[in-house]
N, C-alpha and C positions, 0 to 999 in steps of 0.2 A: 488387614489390608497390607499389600506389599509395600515395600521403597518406591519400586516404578511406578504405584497409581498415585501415590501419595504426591508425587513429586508433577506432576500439573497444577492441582487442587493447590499446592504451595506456591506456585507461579501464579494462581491467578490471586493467590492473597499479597505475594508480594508486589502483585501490581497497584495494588489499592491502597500499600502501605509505605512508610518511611516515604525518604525524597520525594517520589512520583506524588506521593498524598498531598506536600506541599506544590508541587506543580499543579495541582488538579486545583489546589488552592487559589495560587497564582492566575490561574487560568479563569475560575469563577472570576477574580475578580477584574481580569482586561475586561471579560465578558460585561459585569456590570456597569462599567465605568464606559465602554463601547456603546453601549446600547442605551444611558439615560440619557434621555431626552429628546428620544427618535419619537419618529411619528408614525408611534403603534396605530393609531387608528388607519390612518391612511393605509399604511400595510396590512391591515388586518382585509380592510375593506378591499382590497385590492387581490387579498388571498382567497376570497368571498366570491370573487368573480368563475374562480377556475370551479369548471366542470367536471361532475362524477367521469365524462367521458375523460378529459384530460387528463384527470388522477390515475384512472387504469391505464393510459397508455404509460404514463412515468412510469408506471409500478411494472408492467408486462417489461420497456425494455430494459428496467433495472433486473429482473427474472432474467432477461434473454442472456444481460452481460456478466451474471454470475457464471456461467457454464462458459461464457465466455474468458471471464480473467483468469480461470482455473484451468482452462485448457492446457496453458503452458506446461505447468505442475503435471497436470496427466500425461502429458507429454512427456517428458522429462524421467518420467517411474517408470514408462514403458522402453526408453532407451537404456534406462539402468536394468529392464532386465523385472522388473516388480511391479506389472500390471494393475492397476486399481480402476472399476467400474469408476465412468465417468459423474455420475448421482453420488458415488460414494465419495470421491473428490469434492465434489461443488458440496456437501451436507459439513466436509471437517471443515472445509475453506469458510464458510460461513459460521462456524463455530469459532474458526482463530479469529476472524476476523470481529468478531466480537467483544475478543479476548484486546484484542489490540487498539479499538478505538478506546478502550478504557487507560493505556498504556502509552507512554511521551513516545510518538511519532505512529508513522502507517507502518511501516521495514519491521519494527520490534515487537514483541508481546504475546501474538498466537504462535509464535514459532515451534516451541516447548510443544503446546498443546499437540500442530499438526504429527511433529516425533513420535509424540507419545499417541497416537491415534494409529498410524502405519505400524509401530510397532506391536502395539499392543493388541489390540484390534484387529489387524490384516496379515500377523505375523511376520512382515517386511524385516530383515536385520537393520538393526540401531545405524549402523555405520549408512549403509544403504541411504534410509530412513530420511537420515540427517543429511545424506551431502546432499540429496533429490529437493529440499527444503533451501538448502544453503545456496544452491545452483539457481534454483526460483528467486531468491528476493535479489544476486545478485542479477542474471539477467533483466528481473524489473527493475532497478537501479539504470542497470543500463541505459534501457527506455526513456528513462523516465528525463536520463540525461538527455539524450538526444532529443528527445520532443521539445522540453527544456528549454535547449539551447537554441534549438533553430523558430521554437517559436520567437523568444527573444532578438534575434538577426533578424524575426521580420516586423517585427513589432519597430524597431528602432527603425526602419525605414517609412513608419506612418506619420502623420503630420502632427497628431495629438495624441494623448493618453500618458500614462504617467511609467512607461517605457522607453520613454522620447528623450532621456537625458544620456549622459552620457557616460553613467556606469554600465547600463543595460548590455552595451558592446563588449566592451573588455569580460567582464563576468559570461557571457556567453560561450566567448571564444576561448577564454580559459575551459571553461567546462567541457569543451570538443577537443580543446588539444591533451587534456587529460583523459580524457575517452580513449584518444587516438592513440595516445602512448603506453595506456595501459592492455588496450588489443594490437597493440603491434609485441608488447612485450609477450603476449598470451601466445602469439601466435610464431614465433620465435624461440619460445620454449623457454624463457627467463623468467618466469612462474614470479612475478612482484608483490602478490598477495605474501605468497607463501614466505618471501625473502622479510618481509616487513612483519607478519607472526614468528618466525623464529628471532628476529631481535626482540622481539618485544617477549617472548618467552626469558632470552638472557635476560633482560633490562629485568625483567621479573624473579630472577636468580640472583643477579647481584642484591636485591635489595632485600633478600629474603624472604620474599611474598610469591612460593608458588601459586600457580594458580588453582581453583578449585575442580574438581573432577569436571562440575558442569563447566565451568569455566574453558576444562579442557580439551572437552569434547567438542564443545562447538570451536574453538581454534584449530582444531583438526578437520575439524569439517569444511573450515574455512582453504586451508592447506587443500582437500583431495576433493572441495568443488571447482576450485582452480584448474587441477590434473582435468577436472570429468570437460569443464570450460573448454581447455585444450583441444581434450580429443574429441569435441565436439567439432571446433572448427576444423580437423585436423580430417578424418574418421567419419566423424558422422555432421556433414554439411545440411544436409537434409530437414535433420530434426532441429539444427539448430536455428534453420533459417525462418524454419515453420513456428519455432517457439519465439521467436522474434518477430513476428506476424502475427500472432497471435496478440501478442503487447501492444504492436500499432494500432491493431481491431478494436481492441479495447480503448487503449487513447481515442479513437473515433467515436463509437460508443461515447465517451463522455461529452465531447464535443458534441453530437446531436441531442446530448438530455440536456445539458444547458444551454443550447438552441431552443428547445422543446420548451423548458419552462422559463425561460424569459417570454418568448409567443405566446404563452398560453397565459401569461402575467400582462402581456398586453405592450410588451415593448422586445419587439422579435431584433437582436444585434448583428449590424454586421460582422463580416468577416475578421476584421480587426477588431473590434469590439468583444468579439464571442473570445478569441485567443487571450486578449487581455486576461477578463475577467476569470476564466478556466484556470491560465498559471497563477493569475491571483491566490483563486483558491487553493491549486494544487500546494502553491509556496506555501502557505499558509499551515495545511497538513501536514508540509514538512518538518517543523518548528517542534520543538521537543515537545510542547506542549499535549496532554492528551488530547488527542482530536482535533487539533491547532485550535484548542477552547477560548476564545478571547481573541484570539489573531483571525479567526476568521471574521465572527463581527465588528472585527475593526477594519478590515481590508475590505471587504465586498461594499458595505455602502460607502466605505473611502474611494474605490476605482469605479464606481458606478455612478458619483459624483464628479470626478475627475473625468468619465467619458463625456457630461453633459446629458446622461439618462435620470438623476435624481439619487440621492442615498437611498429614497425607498423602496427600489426594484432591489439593491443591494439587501438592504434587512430583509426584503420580503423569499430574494434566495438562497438566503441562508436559512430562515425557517423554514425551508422545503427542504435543504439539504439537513438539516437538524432533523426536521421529522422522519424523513426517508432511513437516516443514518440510525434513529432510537427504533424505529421500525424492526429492521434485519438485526441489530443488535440483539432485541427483545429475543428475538428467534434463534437467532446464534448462540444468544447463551443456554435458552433451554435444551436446545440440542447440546453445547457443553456440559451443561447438568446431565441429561441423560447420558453421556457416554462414559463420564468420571463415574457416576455411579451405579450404570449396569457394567459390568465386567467383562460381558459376552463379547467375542471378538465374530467380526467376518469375516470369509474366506476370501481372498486373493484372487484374480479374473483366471489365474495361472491354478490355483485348486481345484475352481469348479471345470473349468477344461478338463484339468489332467483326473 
C-alpha cells in the first residue's frame, strides 16, 4: 500500500487516539453525570408515542438535507474547474462526516479523508483537492457565524429563555463585527488569513519546530483558500452567493427537523423557543468535545427546562439526535471502509464528458 492510502486509514486512528481519546473520555463522562437521574422512563414513554409515519419523515428530510449541505462543496469543485457527480459528493461527505463526529468538534476530522477521496479516487490535483475542502468549512464557518449571531440579537429581545441575560449581546455583536472585518479585509485584498499563517509559520522557525508536511499543506491551503475566497467575491459573485444560500438552506433545514421532532414528541416550539434550543445544540457541537458528547445532554434538558417545556422533551431530543447521528455514522463509516480499502478510483464528471 502507498504513503497516500495509508495516510487517511492513519487519520482515522489518530482520531481515536492520544488526546482526543482522553476527550472521548471526558466527554463519556459529562454524558454520565448529565443524564443520572433523568427520567428515562417518562422519555422513553414519550419516544413510544412517535410514529413509523413520523420516523420516515425525519429520516427522508435528513436524506433531502445531505445533498443539501453538500451542495456547497459541489459547487465550489465546479468553480475550481474539478467537476464531481453530485451522488459522488453527498457518498465522501457522509463518509467525512463520520470520520468527524468521532473527532473534538464538526469543522475537524473528515477533512483528510474528503483530500484523500478527490484526489485519489476522482484524480482531482492535491492542491485543487484541498483548497475546494479548505474554501468549504471556511464558508460554513461563515454561516455558521452569522446565523449565530443574529440568532442571538433576536433571542436577547425575548422576555424569557436563558439568552435573556446580558452576555448574550455583547458575544453576538462581537461575532458580526469580526465577520465584518474579516470580509471587508477579504475583499480589499489584505488576505488576514494569509498574514496570521505566515507569522505563525516564523513563530514556528524561531522556536525550531518546523511544521510537518501535513501540517504544511493544509497552512497553504489555508493561504490559497483565502486567494480562491477573494476571487470569489471579486470574479465570481455568482457562485459565491449561491454557496452561501446554499448554507442558509441548510440552517433551515435544521430548523424545521427540530420543529418536526419536538411536534411529533408532543410539545411543537415556538418561534423563540425553536431558535433557543437549535443554537443550544448547535453551541454544543461546537465544544471540542467529540460530538459535543456530554455538553449536549447537559444543554438540551438544561434549556428546555429553562423554556418551561420540562428537561424531558430535552433528553428525549437528544436521543433522537444521538440515534439519527449513530444512524448516518454507521453508514458513513462503511462507506469509509469501502473506499480506504478498494483502490479503484472514478472518473471526473470532466472524463466521462471528455
Amino acid at each position: 500500500m502507498t504513503t497516500s492510502a495509508k495516510s487517511p486509514l492513519a487519520n482515522l486512528i489518530t482520531a481515536l487516539t492520544g488526546w482526543r481519546g482522553l476527550l472521548l473520555v471526558l466527554g463519556m463522562a459529562l454524558a454520565w453525570q448529565a443524564l443520572r437521574g433523568m427520567a428515562w422512563n417518562t422519555a422513553w414513554a414519550q419516544l413510544s408515542q412517535l410514529s413509523p409515519g413520523a420516523l420516515l419523515i425525519l429520516l427522508v428530510l435528513n436524506l433531502v438535507m445531505l445533498p443539501l449541505m453538500t451542495a456547497r462543496w459541489w459547487l465550489l469543485l465546479r468553480t475550481l474547474g474539478s467537476p464531481v457527480r453530485l451522488l459522488t459528493a453527498c457518498a465522501y461527505r457522509l463518509a467525512a462526516n463520520a470520520v468527524s463526529y468521532l473527532t473534538p468538534g464538526p469543522h475537524f476530522g473528515g477533512e483528510p479523508l474528503l483530500v484523500y477521496l478527490l484526489h485519489q479516487r476522482q484524480q482531482i490535483p492535491l492542491p485543487t483537492a484541498v483548497i475546494s475542502v479548505a474554501l468549504d468549512r471556511m464558508l460554513e464557518l461563515w454561516a455558521s457565524i452569522v446565523i449565530l449571531s443574529l440568532s442571538l440579537l433576536i433571542l436577547t429581545a425575548s422576555d424569557n429563555g436563558p439568552f435573556t441575560g446580558g452576555w448574550a449581546l455583547p458575544l453576538a455583536v462581537s461575532m458580526l463585527v469580526v465577520l465584518a472585518a474579516l470580509l471587508t479585509a477579504l475583499f480589499t485584498g489584505r488576505h488576514p488569513l494569509s498574514r496570521l499563517v505566515s507569522w505563525l509559520k516564523r513563530l514556528g522557525r524561531k522556536q525550531h519546530s518546523a511544521p510537518t508536511e501535513t501540517a504544511g499543506s493544509w497552512l497553504e491551503a489555508i493561504m490559497q483558500g483565502e486567494v480562491m475566497a477573494e476571487s470569489l467575491l471579486h470574479r465570481h459573485q455568482s457562485p459565491f452567493l449561491l454557496a452561501n444560500l446554499y448554507s442558509l438552506a441548510h440552517w433551515l433545514g435544521v430548523l424545521v427537523e427540530f420543529w418536526l421532532m419536538a411536534a411529533f414528541l408532543g410539545q411543537p416550539l415556538s418561534f423563540f423557543q425553536l431558535l433557543t434550543v437549535v443554537i443550544t445544540a448547535r453551541l454544543a457541537f461546537l465544544t471540542p468535545l467529540p460530538a459535543g458528547l456530554g455538553v449536549l445532554e447537559s444543554a438540551l434538558p438544561w434549556v428546555t427546562a429553562a423554556l418551561g417545556l420540562g428537561s424531558v422533551l430535552g433528553l428525549s431530543l437528544c436521543l433522537l439526535i444521538r440515534f439519527r447521528d449513530i444512524l448516518f455514522s454507521l453508514a458513513g463509516l462503511g462507506l469509509a471502509m469501502k473506499y480506504l480499502t478498494c483502490p479503484g478510483k472514478a472518473s471526473t464528471v470532466a472524463e466521462k464528458a471528455g
